[in-house]
C-alpha positions in Angstrom: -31.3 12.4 29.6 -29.8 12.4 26.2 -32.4 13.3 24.4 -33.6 15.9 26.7 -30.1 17.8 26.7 -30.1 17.9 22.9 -33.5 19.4 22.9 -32.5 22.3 25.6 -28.7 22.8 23.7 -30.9 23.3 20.5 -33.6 25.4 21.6 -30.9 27.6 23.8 -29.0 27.7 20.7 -32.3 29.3 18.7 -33.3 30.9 21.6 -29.8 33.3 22.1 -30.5 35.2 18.9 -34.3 35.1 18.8 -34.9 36.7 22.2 -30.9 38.8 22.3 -31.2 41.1 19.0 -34.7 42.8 19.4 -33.0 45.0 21.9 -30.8 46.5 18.8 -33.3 47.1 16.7 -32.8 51.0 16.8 -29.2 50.1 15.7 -30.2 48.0 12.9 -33.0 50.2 11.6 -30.4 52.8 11.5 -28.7 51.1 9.3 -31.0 51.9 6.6 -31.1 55.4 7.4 -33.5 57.6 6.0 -35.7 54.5 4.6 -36.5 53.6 8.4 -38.7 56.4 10.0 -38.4 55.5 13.6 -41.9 54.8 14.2 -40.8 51.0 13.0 -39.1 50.2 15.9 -41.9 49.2 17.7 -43.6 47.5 14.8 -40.8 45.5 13.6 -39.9 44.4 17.6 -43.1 42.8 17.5 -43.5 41.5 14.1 -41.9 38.0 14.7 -44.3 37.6 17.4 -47.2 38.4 15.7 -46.0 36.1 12.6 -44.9 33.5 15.0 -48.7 33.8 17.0 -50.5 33.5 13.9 -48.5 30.8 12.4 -48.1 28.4 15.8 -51.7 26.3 15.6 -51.0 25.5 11.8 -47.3 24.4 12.4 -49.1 22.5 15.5 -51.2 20.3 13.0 -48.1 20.1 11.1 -46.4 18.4 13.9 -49.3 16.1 14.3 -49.7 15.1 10.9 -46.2 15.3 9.5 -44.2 14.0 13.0 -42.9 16.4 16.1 -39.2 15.9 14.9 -39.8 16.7 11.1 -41.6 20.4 12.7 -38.4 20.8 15.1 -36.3 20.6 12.1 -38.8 23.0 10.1 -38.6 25.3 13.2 -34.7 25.5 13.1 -34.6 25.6 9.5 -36.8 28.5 9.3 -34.9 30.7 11.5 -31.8 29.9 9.9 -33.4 31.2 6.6 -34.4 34.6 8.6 -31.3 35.5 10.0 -29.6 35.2 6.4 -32.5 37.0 4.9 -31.8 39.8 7.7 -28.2 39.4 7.5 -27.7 39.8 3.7 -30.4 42.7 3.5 -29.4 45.5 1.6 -32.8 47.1 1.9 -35.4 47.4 4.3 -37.8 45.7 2.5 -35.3 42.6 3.0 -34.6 43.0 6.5 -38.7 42.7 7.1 -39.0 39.5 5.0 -36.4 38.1 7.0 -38.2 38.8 9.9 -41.5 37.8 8.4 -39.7 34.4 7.8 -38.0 34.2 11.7 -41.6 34.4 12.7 -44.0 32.5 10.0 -41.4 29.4 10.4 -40.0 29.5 13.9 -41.0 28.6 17.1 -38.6 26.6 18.1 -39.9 26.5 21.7 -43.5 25.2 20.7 -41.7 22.2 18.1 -39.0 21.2 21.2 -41.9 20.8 23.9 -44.0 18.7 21.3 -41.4 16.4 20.5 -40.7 16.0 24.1 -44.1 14.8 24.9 -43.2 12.3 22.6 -40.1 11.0 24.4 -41.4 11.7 27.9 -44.8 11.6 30.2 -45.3 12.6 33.4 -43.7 14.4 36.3 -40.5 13.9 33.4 -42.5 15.7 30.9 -43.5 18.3 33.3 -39.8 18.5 34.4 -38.6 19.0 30.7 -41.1 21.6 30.4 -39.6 23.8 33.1 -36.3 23.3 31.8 -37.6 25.1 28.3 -38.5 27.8 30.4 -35.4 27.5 32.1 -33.1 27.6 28.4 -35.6 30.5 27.2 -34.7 32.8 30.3 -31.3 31.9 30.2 -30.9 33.1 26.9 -32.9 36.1 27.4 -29.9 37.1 30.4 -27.2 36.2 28.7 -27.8 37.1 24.9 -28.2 40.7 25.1 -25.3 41.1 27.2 -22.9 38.9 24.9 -24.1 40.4 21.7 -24.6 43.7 22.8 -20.7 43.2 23.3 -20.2 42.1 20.1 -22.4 44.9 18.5 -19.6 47.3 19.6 -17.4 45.4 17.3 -19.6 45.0 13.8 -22.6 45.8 12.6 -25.7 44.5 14.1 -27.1 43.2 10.8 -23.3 41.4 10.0 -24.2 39.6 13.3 -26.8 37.8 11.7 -24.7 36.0 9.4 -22.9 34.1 12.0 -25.7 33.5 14.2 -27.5 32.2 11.2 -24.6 29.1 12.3 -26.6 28.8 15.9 -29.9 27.2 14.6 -28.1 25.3 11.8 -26.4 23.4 14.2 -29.8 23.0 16.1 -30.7 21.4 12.9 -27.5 19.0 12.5 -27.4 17.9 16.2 -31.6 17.4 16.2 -30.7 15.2 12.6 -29.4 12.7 15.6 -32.5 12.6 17.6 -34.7 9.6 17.5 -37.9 9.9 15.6 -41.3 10.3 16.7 -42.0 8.0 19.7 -45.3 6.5 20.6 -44.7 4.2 23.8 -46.0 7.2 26.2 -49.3 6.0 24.8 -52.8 7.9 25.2 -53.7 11.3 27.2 -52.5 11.4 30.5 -53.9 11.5 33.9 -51.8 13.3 36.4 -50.3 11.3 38.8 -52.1 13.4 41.6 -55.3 12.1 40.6 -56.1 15.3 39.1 -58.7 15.3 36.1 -57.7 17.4 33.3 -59.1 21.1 32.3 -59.6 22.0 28.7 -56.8 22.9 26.1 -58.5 25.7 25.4 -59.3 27.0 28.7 -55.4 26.5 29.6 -54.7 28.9 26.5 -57.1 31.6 28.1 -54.7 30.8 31.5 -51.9 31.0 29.3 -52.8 34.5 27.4 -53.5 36.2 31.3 -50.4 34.8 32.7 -48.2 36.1 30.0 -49.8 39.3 29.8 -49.6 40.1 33.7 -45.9 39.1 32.6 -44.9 41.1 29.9 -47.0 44.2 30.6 -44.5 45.3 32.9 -41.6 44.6 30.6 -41.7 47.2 28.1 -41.3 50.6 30.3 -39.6 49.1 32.8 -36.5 51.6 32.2 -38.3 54.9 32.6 -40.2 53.3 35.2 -36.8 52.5 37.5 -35.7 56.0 36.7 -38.6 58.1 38.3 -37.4 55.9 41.4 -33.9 57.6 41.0 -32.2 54.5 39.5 -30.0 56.4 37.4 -27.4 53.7 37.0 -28.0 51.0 33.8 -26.1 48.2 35.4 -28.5 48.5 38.6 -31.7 48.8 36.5 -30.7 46.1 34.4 -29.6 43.3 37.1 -33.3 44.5 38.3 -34.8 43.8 35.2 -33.0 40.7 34.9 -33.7 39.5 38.4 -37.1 37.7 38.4 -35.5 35.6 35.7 -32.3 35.0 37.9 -34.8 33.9 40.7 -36.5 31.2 38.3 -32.9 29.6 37.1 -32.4 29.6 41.3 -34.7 27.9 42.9 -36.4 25.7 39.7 -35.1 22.7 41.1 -36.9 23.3 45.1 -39.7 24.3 43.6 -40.4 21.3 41.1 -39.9 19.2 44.0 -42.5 20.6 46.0 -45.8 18.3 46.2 -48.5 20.8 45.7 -51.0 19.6 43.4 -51.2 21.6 40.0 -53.8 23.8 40.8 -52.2 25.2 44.0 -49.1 26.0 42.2 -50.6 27.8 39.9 -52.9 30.0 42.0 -50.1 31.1 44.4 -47.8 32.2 41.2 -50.2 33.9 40.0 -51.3 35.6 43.8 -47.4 36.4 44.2 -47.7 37.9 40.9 -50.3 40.4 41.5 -48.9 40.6 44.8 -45.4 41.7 43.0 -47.4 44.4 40.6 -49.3 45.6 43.1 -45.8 46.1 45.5 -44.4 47.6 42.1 -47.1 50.3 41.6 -46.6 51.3 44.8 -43.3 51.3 46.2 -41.3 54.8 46.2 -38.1 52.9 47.5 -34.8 50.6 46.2 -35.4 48.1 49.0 -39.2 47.4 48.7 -38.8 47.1 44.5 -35.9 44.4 44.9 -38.1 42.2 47.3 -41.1 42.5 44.5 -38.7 41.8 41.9 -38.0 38.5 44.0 -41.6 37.9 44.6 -42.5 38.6 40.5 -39.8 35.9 39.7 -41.3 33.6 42.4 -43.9 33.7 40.4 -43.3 33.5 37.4 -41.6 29.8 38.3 -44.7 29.2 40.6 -47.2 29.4 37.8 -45.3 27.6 35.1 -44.7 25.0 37.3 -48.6 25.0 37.7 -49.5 25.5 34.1 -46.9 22.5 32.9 -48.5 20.4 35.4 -52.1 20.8 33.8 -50.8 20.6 30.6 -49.1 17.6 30.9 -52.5 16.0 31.9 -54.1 16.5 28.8 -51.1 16.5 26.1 -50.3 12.9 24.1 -47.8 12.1 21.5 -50.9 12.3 19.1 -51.5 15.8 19.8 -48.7 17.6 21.3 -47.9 19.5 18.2 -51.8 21.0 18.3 -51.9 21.5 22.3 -48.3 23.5 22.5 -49.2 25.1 19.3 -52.0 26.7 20.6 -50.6 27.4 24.1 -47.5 29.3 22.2 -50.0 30.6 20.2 -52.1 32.3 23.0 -48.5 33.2 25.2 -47.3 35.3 21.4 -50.8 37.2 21.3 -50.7 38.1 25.1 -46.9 39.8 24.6 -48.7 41.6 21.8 -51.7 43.0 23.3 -49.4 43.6 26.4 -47.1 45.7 24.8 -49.9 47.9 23.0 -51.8 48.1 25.8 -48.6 49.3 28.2 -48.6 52.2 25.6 -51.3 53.1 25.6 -51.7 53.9 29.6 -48.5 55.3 29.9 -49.7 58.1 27.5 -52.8 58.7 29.0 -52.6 58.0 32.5 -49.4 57.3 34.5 -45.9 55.2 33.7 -46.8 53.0 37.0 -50.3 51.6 35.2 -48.6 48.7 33.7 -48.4 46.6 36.8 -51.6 47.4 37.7 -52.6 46.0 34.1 -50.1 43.1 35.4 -52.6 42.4 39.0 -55.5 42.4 37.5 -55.3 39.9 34.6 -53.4 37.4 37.4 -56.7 38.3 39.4 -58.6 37.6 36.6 -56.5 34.3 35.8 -57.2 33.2 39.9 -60.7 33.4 39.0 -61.1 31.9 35.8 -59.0 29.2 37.3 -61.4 28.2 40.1 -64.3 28.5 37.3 -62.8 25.9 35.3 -62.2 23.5 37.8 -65.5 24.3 39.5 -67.3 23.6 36.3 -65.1 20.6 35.8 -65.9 19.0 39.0 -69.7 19.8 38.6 -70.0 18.0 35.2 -68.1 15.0 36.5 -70.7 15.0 39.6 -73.4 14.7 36.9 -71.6 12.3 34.9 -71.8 9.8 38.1 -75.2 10.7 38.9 
């Protein structure tokens, strides 16, 4: 329990500024006046994603060869190093290496899951998993509120300097972690008696469920206002409420006994269910009950996906595995968020949860492929 709080106080504490100060990336661009045609925005929201995507299976062999705490450490070093770049910048080109830099040598929540799958096995690990999850949504409620009050008060870029404090003390209070661990032994088998799927069919999973995710994210504003949700605080408590629902009810729905496979298949039903509702509803009432049902299921699936990956993740490869299933959750937030553009401006501002039903549709499917095909090869391996 030690260990595990330290690892959700650090990654909360990388987490705060990582997923809080995108939102004010207009106001720090503007900073720079002139030299920062607007255009940017959207290229520089997304650039520590991408760098962070492209970066993740390399750091992941890192972890593996190097040790999972010595990659934590890297992780929290890195974005320490960004956020001074960004907050010192006296030129745009400065404020986009520090960026570069955030991404390249983050992911913070990649390193704290591998380490933990060093220290933990199980319905534990799978547990510690959720609560990741659980640190990562948090942060995404409560950072842009606090620093969007503190953004009234200096400038955005200043901000960075202090923050740069946040995963510096990551670093200092993971220096007291215990290293590397290698009593959980070899790959798992889940407790249920369920056989594991491949790593890199759990990263196509992965990519589908975070894109039926974030695809609905980005025009979610103009979206709630052709309903007639002209008030911010309204639209953003039901922007915010899918993660509220997961922070609820993580605990009940950990507990429940449903093999892996059956959570994942109804988070990912109530999921399409929840777009579908979304694309359709005209009214207040119906879009709060399929903001309830998105967050349902959003919990639902990770609960899934963290039970199938603890099956086939070991201290030997953790950093590889979650490297390449942060990888795959980075790309799907990109191609989401290009994608979302793109039929908004051709087609209609409601086409993003439609996007959102059918790649869970197409996850359901895939899903009951893999596991077909696993059962079918384990029947010939007996015969």
């Amino acid at each position: 329990m030690r260990i595990l709080a330290c690892v959700l106080l650090c990654h909360f504490l990388s987490a705060f500024s990582v997923l809080g100060m995108p939102l004010f990336m207009p106001r720090m661009l503007g900073t720079f006046g002139s030299e920062a045609p607007d255009y940017l925005i959207g290229i520089l929201f997304a650039l520590p994603s991408i760098c962070t995507a492209m970066a993740a299976a390399f750091w992941g062999r890192f972890a593996d060869r190097y040790g999972k705490r010595t990659s934590l450490l890297r992780a929290q070093l890195g974005l320490t190093m960004g956020f001074l770049l960004c907050g010192f910048a006296d030129s745009l080109g400065m404020f986009i290496l520090g960026l570069l830099v955030q991404g390249l040598c983050g992911g913070t929540l990649a390193a704290s899951n591998a380490y933990l799958a060093t220290q933990l096995k199980g319905q534990h690990l799978t547990n510690s998993l959720n609560l990741t999850q659980l640190s990562a949504r948090v942060a995404l409620i409560v950072g842009p509120i606090a620093l969007g009050f503190f953004t009234q008060l200096s400038e955005p870029l200043l901000l960075y300097r202090g923050l740069a404090l946040l995963p510096l003390l990551a670093l200092l209070a993971t220096l007291w972690l215990p290293v590397d661990s290698s009593v959980v032994g070899d790959k798992q088998i889940a407790e249920n008696g369920e056989q594991p799927i491949a790593v890199t069919q759990l990263a196509v999973l992965q990519f589908l469920f975070c894109f039926s995710m974030v695809v609905t994210y980005p025009y979610f504003l103009p979206y709630a206002e052709m309903l007639g949700l002209t008030n911010d605080s309204l639209v953003g408590l039901l922007y915010s409420l899918p993660h509220l629902v997961y922070a609820l009810l993580l605990i009940p729905i950990g507990k429940l006994s449903w093999s892996a496979m059956s959570k994942t298949v109804v988070g990912l039903s109530l999921l399409a269910t929840s777009g579908a509702m979304q694309s359709l509803t005209a009214s207040t009432e119906i879009l709060v009950l399929a903001r309830l049902l998105f967050g349902s299921g959003i919990l639902m699936t990770y609960n899934g996906l963290h039970l199938l990956i603890t099956n086939v993740v070991s201290p030997a490869n953790s950093g590889t595995v979650f490297g390449q299933i942060d990888a795959s959750g980075k790309w799907a937030g990109v191609a989401a968020g290009i994608l979302a553009g793109i039929v908004v401006a051709q087609i209609d501002i409601r086409m993003p949860f439609l996007l959102s039903v059918v790649s869970a549709l197409l996850a359901i499917s895939l899903l009951r492929i893999f596991n077909k095909g696993k059962t079918t090869r384990e029947y010939q391996g007996c015969a």
